[in-house]
ZAMARGU-4260 file (C-alpha; in steps of 0.2 Angstrom, whole numbers, plus 5000, padded with zeros to 4 digits):
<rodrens>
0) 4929/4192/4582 | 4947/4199/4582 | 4938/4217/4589 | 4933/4206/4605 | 4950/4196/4605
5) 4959/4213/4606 | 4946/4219/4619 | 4951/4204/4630 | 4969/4207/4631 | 4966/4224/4635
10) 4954/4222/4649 | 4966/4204/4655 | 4980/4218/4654 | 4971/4231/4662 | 4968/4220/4678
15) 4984/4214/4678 | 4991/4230/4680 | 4980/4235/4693 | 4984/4219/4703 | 5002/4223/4704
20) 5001/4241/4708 | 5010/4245/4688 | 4996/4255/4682 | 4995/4274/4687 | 4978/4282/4688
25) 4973/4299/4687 | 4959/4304/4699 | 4942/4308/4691 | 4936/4323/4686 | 4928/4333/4699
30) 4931/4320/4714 | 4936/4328/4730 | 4952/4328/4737 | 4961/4332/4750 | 4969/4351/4754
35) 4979/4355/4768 | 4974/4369/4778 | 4980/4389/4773 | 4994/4398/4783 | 4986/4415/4788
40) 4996/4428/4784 | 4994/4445/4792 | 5003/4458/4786 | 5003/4476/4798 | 5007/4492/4786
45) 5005/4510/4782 | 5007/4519/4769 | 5017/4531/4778 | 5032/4519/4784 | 5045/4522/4770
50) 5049/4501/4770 | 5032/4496/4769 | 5031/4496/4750 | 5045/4483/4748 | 5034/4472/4760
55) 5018/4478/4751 | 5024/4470/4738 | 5028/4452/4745 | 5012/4450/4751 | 5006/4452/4734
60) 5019/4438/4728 | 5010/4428/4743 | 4993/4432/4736 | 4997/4421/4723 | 5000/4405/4733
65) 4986/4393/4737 | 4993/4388/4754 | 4989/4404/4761 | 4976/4417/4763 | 4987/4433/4765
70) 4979/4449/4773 | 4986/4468/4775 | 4979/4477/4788 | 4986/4496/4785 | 4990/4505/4804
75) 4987/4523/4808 | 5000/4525/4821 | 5013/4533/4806 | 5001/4547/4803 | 5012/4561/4813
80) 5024/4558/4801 | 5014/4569/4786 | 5005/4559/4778 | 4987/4552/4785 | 4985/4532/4779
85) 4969/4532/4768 | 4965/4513/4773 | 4971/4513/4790 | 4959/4510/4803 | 4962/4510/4823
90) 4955/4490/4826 | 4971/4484/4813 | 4981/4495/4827 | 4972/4487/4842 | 4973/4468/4833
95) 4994/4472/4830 | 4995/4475/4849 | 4988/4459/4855 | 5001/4452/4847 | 5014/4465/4854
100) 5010/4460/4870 | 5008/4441/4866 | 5027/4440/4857 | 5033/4452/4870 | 5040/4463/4858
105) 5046/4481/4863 | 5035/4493/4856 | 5026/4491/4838 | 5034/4490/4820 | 5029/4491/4803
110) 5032/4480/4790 | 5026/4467/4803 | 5019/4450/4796 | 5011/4436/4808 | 5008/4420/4803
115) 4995/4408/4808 | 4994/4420/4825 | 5009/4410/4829 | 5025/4418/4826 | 5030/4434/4816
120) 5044/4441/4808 | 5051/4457/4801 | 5039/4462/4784 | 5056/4460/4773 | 5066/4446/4783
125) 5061/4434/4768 | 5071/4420/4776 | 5063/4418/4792 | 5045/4422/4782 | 5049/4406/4773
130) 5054/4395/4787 | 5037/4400/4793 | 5026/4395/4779 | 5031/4377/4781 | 5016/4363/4783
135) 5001/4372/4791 | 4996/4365/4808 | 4981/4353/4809 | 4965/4362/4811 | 4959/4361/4828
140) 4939/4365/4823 | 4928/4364/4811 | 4920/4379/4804 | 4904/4379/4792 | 4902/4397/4781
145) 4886/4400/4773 | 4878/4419/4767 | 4867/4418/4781 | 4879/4409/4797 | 4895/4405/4804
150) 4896/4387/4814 | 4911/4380/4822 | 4911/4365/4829 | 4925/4354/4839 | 4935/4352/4853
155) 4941/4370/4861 | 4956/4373/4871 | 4953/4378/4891 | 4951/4395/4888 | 4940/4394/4874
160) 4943/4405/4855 | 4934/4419/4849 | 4927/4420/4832 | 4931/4434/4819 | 4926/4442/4804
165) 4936/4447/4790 | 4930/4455/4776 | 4944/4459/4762 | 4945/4467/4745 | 4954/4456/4733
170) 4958/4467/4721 | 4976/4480/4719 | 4975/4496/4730 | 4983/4512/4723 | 4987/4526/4732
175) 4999/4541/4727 | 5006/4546/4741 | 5007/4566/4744 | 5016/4570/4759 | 5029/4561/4773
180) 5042/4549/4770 | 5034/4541/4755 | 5029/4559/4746 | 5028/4555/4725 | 5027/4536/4726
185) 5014/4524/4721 | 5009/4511/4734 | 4999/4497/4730 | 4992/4488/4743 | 4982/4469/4740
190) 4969/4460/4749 | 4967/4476/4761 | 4955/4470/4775 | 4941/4482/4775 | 4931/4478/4792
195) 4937/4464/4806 | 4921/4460/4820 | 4922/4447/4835 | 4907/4437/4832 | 4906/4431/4850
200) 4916/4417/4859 | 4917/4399/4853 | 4920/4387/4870 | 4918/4371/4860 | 4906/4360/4854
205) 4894/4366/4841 | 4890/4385/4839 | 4881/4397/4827 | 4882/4415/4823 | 4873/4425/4812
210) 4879/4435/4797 | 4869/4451/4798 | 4871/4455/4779 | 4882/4448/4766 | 4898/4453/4761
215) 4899/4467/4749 | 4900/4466/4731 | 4919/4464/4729 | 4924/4460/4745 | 4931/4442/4750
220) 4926/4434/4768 | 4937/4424/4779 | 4931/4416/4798 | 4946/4412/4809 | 4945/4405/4827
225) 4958/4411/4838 | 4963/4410/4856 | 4961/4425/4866 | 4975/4440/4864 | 4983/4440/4848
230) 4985/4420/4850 | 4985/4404/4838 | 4973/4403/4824 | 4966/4385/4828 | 4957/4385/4811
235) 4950/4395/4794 | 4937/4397/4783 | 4933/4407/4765 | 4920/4410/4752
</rodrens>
C-alpha cells in the first residue's frame, strides 16, 4: 500500500508539472526533428596558387560543421606556373566562371569560396566567410535521393533550375608538390569533387532523373537545384 501511495504522488506530481509548463522533457530516442538546411560551400583551388593551402585548410575546419556541406573544386588555370594540378579538371574552371560572370568580378581568382551560389568571398577573408554562413535560406524545392533517382518537386522560379550532380571524396587528399610556386610542400586537399554532371532542367512541379550507376565506393553524393549561370542554390540533398 505505501509502494502505490508513493506511485500516486509521483504521477499527481508529474501531471502537475506538465500542466504548468515546470517539467522539462527530453525528446525520445529516435523521433525526428527538425534540421535546418546546409550552407553549400564551394571552395575554387589549385594546388599551384601559393595561398591556396591556408584556404585548403579552412574548408577542412568547415568539413567539420554540420551546417554545411563544403566542397573543393581544384582549377587548372594555374598550371603554366610549373606545376600541373593532379585533381584539377576543366568543368571546376567552367562552373567558377559562371560565377565570374554572375558577381561581375574581373577576371578569376584562387582561393575563391561561394556560398550557397549566393555570394563569395576571398578563400582567406575569414570574416566576411563567417558573416556568410549565417541561417541558411529556406529551401525553395523539394528533392528526394535514392540509388537509382533523383526527384524534385515544388515551385520553380520563372526561368526554371538545373539539376546537378556531385560526386565527392570524403576522405584527406595529399599531394607533394614538385614544382611552381608550391615546390617541397604538402597539400592536403578535403571533400575534393571528383565528377559534377547537369542532369537536366527542373521547371517545377515533380520531376525525375535517373542515376545511371551508383556512386563509387568512397565517394559521397550531393544534388543541388540551381538557377542558371552560376546562380542561387534554391535547395540540397546527400546520401
Amino acid at each position: 500500500m505505501l509502494s502505490f501511495t508513493r506511485s500516486a504522488k509521483a504521477v499527481t506530481l508529474f501531471c502537475v508539472q506538465v500542466l504548468t509548463g515546470s517539467l522539462a522533457i527530453a525528446p525520445v530516442a529516435g523521433a525526428a526533428t527538425h534540421h535546418p538546411p546546409p550552407h553549400i560551400v564551394e571552395l575554387f583551388t589549385a594546388q599551384g596558387c601559393s595561398s591556396c593551402p591556408e584556404a585548403d585548410l579552412a574548408l577542412k575546419t568547415l568539413t567539420e560543421r554540420k551546417d554545411l556541406i563544403a566542397l573543393t573544386l581544384p582549377v587548372d588555370y594555374w598550371d603554366y606556373l610549373g606545376w600541373k594540378d593532379t585533381l584539377a579538371q576543366p568543368d571546376f574552371t567552367l562552373r567558377q566562371s559562371a560565377y565570374k560572370t554572375r558577381f561581375r568580378l574581373r577576371e578569376l581568382y584562387t582561393p575563391q569560396m561561394v556560398i550557397d551560389g549566393h555570394a563569395e568571398a576571398a578563400g582567406l577573408d575569414h570574416a566576411r566567410i563567417d558573416s556568410l554562413l549565417g541561417p541558411a535560406p529556406t529551401p525553395q524545392a523539394r528533392i528526394r535521393l535514392t540509388a537509382r533517382h533523383v526527384n524534385v518537386s515544388g515551385r520553380a522560379p520563372a526561368t526554371g533550375a538545373d539539376v546537378w550532380l556531385v560526386r565527392y571524396d570524403p576522405s584527406p587528399q595529399s599531394v607533394q608538390v614538385k614544382t611552381g610556386d608550391n615546390r617541397g610542400k604538402l597539400v592536403v586537399q578535403q571533400n575534393v569533387v571528383k565528377s559534377i554532371a547537369r542532369l537536366g532542367r527542373w521547371r517545377g512541379g515533380d520531376k525525375s532523373w535517373p542515376l545511371s550507376a551508383p556512386a563509387p565506393d568512397g565517394l559521397k553524393t550531393v544534388i543541388l537545384v540551381q538557377t542558371s549561370r552560376g546562380g542561387d542554390i534554391l535547395a540540397s540533398a546527400t546520401d
